[in-house]
C-alpha positions as CSV (number, residue, x, y, z in Angstrom):
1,X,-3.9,18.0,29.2
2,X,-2.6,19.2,25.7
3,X,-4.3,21.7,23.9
4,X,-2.3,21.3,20.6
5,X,-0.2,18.6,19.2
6,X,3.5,19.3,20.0
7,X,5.9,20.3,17.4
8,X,9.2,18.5,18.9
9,X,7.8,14.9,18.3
10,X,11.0,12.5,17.3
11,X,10.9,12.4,13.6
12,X,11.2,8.0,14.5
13,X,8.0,8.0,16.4
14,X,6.0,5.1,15.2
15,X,3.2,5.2,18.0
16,X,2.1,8.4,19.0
17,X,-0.7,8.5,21.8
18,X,-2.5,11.5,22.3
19,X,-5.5,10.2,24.3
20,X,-7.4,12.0,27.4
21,X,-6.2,15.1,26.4
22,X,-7.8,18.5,25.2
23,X,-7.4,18.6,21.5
24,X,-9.7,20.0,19.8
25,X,-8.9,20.3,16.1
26,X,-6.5,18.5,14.2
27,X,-4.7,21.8,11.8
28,X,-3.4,20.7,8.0
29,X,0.1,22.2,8.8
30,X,2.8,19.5,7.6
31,X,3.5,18.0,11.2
32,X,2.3,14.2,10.3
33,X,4.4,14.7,6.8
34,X,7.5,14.8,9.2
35,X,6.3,11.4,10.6
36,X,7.2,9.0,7.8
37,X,7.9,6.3,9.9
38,X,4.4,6.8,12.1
39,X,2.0,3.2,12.2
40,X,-0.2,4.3,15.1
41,X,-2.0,7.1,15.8
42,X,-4.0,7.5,19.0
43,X,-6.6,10.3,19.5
44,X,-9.8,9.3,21.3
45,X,-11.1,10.9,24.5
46,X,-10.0,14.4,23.3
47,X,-12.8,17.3,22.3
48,X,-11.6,17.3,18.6
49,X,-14.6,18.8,16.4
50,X,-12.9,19.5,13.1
51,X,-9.9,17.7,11.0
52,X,-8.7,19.9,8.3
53,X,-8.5,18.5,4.5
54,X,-4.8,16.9,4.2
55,X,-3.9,17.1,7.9
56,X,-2.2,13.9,7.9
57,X,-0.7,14.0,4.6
58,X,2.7,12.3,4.4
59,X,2.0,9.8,6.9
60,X,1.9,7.3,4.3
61,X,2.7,4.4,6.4
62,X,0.3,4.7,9.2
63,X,-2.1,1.5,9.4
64,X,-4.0,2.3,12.6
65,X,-6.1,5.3,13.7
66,X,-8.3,5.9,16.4
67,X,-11.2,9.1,17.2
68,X,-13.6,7.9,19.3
69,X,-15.4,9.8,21.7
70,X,-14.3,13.2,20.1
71,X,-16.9,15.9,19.2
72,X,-16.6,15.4,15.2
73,X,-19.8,16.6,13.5
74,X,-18.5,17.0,9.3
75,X,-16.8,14.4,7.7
76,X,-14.8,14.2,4.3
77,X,-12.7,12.1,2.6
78,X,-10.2,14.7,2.3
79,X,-9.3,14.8,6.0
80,X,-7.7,11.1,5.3
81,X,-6.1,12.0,1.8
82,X,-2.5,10.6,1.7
83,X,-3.3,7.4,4.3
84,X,-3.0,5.0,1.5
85,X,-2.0,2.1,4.3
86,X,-4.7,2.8,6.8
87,X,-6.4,-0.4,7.3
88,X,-8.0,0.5,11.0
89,X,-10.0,3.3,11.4
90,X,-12.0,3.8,14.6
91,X,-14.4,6.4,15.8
92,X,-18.2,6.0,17.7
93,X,-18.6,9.3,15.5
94,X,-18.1,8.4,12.3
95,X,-19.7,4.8,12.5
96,X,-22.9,7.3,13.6
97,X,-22.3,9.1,10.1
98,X,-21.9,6.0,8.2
99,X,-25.0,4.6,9.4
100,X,-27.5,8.0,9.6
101,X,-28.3,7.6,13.0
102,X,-27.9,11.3,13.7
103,X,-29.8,14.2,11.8
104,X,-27.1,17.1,12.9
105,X,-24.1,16.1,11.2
106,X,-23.2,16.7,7.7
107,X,-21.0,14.0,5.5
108,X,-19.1,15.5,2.6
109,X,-18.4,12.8,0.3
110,X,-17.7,14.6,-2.9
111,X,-17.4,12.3,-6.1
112,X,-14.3,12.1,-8.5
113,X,-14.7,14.2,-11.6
114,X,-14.7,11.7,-13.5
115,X,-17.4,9.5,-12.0
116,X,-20.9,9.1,-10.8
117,X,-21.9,8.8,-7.1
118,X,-25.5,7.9,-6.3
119,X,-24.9,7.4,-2.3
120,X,-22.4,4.8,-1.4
121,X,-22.5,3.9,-5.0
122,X,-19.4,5.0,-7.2
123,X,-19.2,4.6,-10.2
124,X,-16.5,5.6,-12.9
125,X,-17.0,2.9,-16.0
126,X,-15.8,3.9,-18.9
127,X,-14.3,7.1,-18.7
128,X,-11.0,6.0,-20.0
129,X,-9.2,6.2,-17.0
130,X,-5.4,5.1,-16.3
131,X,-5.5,4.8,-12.7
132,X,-7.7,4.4,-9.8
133,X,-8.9,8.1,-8.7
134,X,-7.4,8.7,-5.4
135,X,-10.2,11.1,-3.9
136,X,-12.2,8.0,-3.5
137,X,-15.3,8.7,-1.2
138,X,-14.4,7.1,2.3
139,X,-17.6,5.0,2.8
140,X,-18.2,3.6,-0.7
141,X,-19.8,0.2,-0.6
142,X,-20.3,-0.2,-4.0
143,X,-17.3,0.9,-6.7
144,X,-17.3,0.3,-10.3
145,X,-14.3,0.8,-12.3
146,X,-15.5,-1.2,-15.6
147,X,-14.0,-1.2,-19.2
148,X,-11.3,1.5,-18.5
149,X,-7.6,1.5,-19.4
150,X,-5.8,0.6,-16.1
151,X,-3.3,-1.7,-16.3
152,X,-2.4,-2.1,-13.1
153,X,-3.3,-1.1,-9.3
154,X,-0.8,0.6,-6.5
155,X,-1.2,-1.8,-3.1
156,X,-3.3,-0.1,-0.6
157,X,-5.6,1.2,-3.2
158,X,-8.5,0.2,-1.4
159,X,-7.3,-0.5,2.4
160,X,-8.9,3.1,3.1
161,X,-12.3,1.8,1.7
162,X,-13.1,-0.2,5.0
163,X,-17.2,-0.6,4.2
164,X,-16.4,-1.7,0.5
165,X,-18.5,-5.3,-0.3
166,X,-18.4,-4.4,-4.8
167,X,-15.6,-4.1,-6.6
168,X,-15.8,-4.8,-10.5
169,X,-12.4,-4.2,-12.4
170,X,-13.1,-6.0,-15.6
171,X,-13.0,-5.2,-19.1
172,X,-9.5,-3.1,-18.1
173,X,-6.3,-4.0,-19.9
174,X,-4.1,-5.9,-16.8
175,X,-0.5,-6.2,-17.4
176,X,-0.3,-9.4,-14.6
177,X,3.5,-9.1,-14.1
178,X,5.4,-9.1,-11.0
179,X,4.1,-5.3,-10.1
180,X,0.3,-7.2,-9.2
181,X,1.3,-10.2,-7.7
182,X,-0.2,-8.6,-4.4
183,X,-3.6,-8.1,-6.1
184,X,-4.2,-11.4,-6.0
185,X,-3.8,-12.5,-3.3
186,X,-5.9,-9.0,-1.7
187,X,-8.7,-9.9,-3.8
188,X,-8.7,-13.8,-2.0
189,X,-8.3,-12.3,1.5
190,X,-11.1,-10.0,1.0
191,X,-13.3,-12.3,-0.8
192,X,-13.8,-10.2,-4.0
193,X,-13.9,-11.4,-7.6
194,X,-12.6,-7.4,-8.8
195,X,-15.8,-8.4,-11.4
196,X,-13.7,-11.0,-12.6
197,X,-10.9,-9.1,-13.6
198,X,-8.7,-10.8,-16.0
199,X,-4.9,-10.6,-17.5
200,X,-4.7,-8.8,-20.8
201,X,-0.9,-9.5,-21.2
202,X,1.2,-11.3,-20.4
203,X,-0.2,-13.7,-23.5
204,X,0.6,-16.9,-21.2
205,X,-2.1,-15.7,-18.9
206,X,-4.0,-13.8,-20.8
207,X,-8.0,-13.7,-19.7
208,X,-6.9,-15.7,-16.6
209,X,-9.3,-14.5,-13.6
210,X,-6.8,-12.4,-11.7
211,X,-8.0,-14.2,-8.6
212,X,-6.8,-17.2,-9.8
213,X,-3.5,-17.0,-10.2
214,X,-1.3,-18.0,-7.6
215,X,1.8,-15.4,-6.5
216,X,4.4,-17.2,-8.4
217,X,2.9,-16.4,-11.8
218,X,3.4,-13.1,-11.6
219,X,6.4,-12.7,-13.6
220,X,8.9,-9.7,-14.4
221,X,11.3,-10.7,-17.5
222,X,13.6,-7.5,-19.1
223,X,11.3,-7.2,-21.7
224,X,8.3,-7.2,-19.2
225,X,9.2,-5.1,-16.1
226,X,6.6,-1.9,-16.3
227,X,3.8,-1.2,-14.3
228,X,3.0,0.7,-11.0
229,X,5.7,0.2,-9.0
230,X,8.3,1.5,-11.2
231,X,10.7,1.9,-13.8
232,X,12.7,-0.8,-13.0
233,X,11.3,-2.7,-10.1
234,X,12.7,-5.7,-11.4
235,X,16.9,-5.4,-11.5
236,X,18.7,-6.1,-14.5
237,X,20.0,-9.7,-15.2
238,X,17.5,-11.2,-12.6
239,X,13.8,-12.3,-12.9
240,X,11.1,-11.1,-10.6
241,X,8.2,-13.2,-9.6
242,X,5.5,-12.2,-7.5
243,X,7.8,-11.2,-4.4
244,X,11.1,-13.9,-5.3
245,X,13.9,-12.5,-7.2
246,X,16.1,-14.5,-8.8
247,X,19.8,-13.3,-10.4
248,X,21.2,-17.0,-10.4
249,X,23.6,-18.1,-12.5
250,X,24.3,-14.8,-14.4
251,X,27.9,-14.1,-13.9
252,X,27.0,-11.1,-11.5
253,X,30.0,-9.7,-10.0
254,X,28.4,-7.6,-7.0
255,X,24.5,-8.0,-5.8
256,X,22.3,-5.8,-8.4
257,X,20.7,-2.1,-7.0
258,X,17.3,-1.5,-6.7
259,X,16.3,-4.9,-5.1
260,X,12.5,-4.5,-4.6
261,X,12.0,-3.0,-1.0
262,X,8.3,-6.3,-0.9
263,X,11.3,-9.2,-1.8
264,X,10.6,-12.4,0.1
265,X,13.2,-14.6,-1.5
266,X,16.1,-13.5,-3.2
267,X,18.6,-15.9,-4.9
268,X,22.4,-15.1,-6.0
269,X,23.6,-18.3,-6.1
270,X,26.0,-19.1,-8.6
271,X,27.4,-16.0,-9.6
272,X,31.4,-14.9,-9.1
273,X,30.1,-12.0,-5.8
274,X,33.1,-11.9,-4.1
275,X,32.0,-9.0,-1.7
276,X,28.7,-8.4,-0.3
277,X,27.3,-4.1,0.1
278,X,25.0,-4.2,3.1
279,X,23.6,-1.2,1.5
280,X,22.1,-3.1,-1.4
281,X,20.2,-5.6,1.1
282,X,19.5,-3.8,4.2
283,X,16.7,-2.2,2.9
284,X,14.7,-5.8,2.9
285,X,12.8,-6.3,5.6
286,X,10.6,-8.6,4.5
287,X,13.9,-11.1,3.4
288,X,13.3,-14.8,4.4
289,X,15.4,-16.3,2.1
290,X,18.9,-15.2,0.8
291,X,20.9,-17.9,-1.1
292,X,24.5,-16.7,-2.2
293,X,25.9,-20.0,-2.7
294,X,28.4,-20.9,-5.2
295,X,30.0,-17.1,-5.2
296,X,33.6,-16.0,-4.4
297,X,32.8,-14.7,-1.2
298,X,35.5,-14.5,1.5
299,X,34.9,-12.7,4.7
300,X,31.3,-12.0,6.2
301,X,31.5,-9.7,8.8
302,X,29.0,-9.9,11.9
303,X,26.8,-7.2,10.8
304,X,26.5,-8.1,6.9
305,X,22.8,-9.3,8.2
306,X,22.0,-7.3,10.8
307,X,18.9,-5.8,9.5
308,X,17.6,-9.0,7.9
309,X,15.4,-9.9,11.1
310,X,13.6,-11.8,9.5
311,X,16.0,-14.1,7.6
312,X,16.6,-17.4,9.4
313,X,17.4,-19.1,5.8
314,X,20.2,-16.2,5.0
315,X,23.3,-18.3,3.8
C-alpha cells in the first residue's frame, strides 16, 4: 500500500480514495491547494497519527471527509483550516475525543483572540467584531457572537461546526440584501433562531427576525449591493433577489458580467441582446430558469447551453 500521498494526482480529481493503505501522516505541503475542484476525500483504514496545521488548505470545495480507524491521538482545529464547505466529517477517533472517552489523547482547541472559551462554550460578545473569527474551535456547541458589528455572514460559516446546538447573532447590525438570502434559509434547515437575529437595514425589513424572511426578500438594488460576497455581486442595470436576477426590460444590448456564480433564475427578457457570450452564462450551474424573450436574437448555436445541466426552462 502507499506510504505517502502521490504528487501526480489530476488537478480535476474530485474524489480521491486513499483507503487501506499505509499513510501515516497527512504533511501541510500545498498538495490539496492544487485540488480546487476536490468534494471527497477518502482516508480511513490507513495508520495516520498526525495531520499537520493547514494541510488541506485550498481545498475549499471539499464537503466530505472520512478518518476512521487511523491512529490519530491530537486534534486541532487548525488541521481543518480552509475547509469552509465541509459538511461530513467522519472519524471513530475523533468522535472518542469529542466525547472524553479516552484519557491519552490531547485536544487542542485554542480560542480566538478575541473571545472566551470555557469548554465547548465560545463566546466572543461584544468585542466589536466585523466578521465571524475563522479559527473557530471544531467542536463548539455553544457560540455566542452577541452585540457586535457584523453585517453580514460568508455561506459555510458554520458547516465545519458539526456539534453546534447555540447560535445567538443578535444585537449585530444585518444588512438583509441579496448577499444573506442563504442565511435564512440555513438557520430554518438547522433549526436555529441565530438568537433572533434581526435586519438592521434595509428599512423595509428592518428588526424582521432573519429567520423569517423568505428568500425572495432579500433584495440587491444599485444603491444597495455591498456585503460579503462582493463588490458587485449584483450586475449593473439588474436587480438581485435572494438567488433570481432580474435585468428585464432595461435596454441591455449584450447579457451583463459578473452574473452571481449561486443564480437560480435569471431573466433578460425584453431587452435588444441580439448575441448571446456563453462565457457570461457558463459559469451557472445552479441555472434553472433563463428567459431571453423579447430580444434580437438570431442564431443559437447547439452548444450556447451546454453547461446549463440543469436548465430545463432555458428559452
Amino acid at each position: 500500500g502507499l506510504k505517502e500521498i502521490p504528487r501526480d494526482i489530476p488537478l480535476y480529481t474530485t474524489e480521491l480514495l486513499l483507503n487501506d493503505n499505509e499513510l501515516t501522516r497527512i504533511k501541510s505541503d500545498g498538495l490539496f491547494g492544487r485540488l480546487p475542484n476536490l468534494v471527497k476525500l477518502d482516508l480511513r483504514r490507513n495508520q495516520i497519527n498526525s495531520i499537520e496545521p493547514n494541510a488541506f488548505d485550498g481545498a475549499s470545495k471539499m464537503y466530505e471527509m472520512n478518518l476512521s480507524e487511523n491512529k490519530i491521538k491530537e486534534v486541532s482545529n487548525k488541521m481543518f483550516l480552509g475547509l469552509h464547505h465541509l459538511k461530513s466529517l467522519s472519524s471513530s477517533s475523533l468522535e472518542e475525543y469529542r466525547l472524553k472517552a479516552t484519557d491519552n489523547c490531547h485536544v487542542d482547541i485554542e480560542c480566538p483572540a478575541a473571545c472566551h472559551c470555557d469548554g465547548s462554550t465560545v463566546d466572543c460578545s461584544a468585542r466589536g467584531l466585523k466578521e465571524i473569527p475563522r479559527d473557530i474551535p471544531l467542536y463548539t456547541t455553544e457560540f455566542s457572537l452577541y452585540d457586535n458589528l457584523i453585517s453580514c455572514v460568508m455561506p459555510g460559516s458554520f458547516d465545519f461546526l458539526t456539534s453546534l446546538h447555540t447560535l445567538n447573532l443578535a444585537s449585530n447590525p444585518f444588512n438583509c440584501n441579496c448577499h444573506l438570502a442563504w442565511f435564512s434559509d440555513w438557520l430554518q434547515k438547522k433549526g436555529f433562531n441565530g438568537g433572533l437575529a434581526r435586519c438592521a437595514t434595509p428599512h423595509k425589513v428592518r428588526d424582521i427576525p432573519i429567520k423569517e424572511l423568505q428568500p425572495y426578500e432579500f433584495k440587491c438594488s444599485a444603491d444597495n449591493n455591498d456585503g460579503c460576497l462582493g463588490d458587485g455581486y449584483c450586475p449593473p442595470s439588474c436587480t438581485c433577489t435572494g438567488t433570481v436576477v432580474r435585468c428585464s426590460g432595461n435596454k441591455l444590448n449584450e447579457i451583463p458580467k459578473g452574473i452571481p456564480q449561486e443564480t437560480s433564475e435569471l431573466y433578460l427578457d425584453s431587452n435588444e441582446i441580439s448575441m448571446i457570450h456563453t462565457d457570461r452564462i457558463s459559469h451557472l450551474k445552479s441555472l434553472a430558469r433563463l428567459d431571453l424573450s423579447n430580444n434580437k436574437i438570431g442564431i443559437l448555436s447547439n452548444y450556447t447551453f451546454a453547461n446549463l445541466s440543469n436548465c430545463p426552462l432555458c428559452k
